[in-house]
C-alpha positions, -999 to +999 in steps of 0.1 A: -218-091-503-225-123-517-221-131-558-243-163-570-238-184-599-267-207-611-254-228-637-284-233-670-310-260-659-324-286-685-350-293-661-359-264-642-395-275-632-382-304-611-356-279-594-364-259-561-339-224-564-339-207-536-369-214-502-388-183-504-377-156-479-371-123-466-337-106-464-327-099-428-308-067-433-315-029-432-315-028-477-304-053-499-293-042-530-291-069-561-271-066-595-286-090-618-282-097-652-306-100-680-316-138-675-339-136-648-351-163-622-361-136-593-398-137-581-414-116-554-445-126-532-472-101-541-510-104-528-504-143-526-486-147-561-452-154-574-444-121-596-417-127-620-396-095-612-387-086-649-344-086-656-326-060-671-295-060-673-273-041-651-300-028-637-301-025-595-328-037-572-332-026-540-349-047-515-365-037-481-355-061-457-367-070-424-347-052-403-358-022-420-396-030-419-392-031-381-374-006-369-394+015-394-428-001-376-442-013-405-439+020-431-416-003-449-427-034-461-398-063-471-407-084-495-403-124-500-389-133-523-369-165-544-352-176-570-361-202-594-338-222-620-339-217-655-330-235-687-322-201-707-285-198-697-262-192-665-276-167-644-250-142-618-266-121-593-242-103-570-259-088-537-246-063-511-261-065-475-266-035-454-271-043-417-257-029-383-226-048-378-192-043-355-188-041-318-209-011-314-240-030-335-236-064-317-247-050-278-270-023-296-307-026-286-328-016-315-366-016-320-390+010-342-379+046-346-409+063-359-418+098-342-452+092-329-458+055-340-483+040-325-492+015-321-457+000-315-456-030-336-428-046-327-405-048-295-370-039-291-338-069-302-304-072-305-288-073-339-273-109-323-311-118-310-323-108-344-305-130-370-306-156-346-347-155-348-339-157-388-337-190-405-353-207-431-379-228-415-410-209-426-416-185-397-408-148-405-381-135-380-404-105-376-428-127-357-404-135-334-403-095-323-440-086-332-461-075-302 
């Protein structure tokens, strides 16, 4: 879980937020409240995703989108500043974790996909491959 505080921004148009990214985990799932600042990568554009307060958003991540073998698209995504007040988000993770996770090979578990889209990782191998440099971990594991 991780809780976020963004403190109001006079200036938000000279302010980076977050780098735009995907989640690394299985689901992500965001409690946001009504001031807004989340945007979502769709068809090349930055989408405003609208807030409502208390309202939960559930994100596919990419840990998810591979072992599912693409039937589960995650999304990138960011955060911008705004000048319309603070903004709290508070986020749960959901990803393999624990001894049993950390020696676990995992790759896509579709009955009958082909063609395979991605080979088999390590949870360890996987978030290692994630980072914030541009490339998609999922590119890293894409055959």
């Amino acid at each position: 879980m991780a809780a976020h505080y963004y403190p109001p921004c006079p200036e938000p148009h000279l302010t980076v937020g977050t780098a735009k990214h995907s989640d690394t985990t299985f689901l992500t799932v965001l409690l946001q409240d009504g001031v807004g600042g989340l945007q979502a990568l769709i068809s090349g554009y930055w989408v405003d995703v609208p807030p409502v307060t208390g309202a939960l958003i559930i994100n596919v991540s990419a840990f998810l989108q591979a072992r599912s073998n693409d039937a589960f698209k995650s999304v990138d995504h960011r955060m911008v500043a705004t000048n319309t007040g603070p903004r709290v988000t508070v986020a749960c993770f959901f990803e393999p974790s624990g001894p049993a996770a950390s020696g676990r090979v995992y790759g896509p578990n579709i009955k009958d996909a082909s063609p395979l889209r991605y080979r088999s990782f390590t949870v360890a191998e996987f978030l290692e491959a994630y980072s914030f440099d541009g490339k998609p971990a999922l590119d890293r594991f894409r055959l």
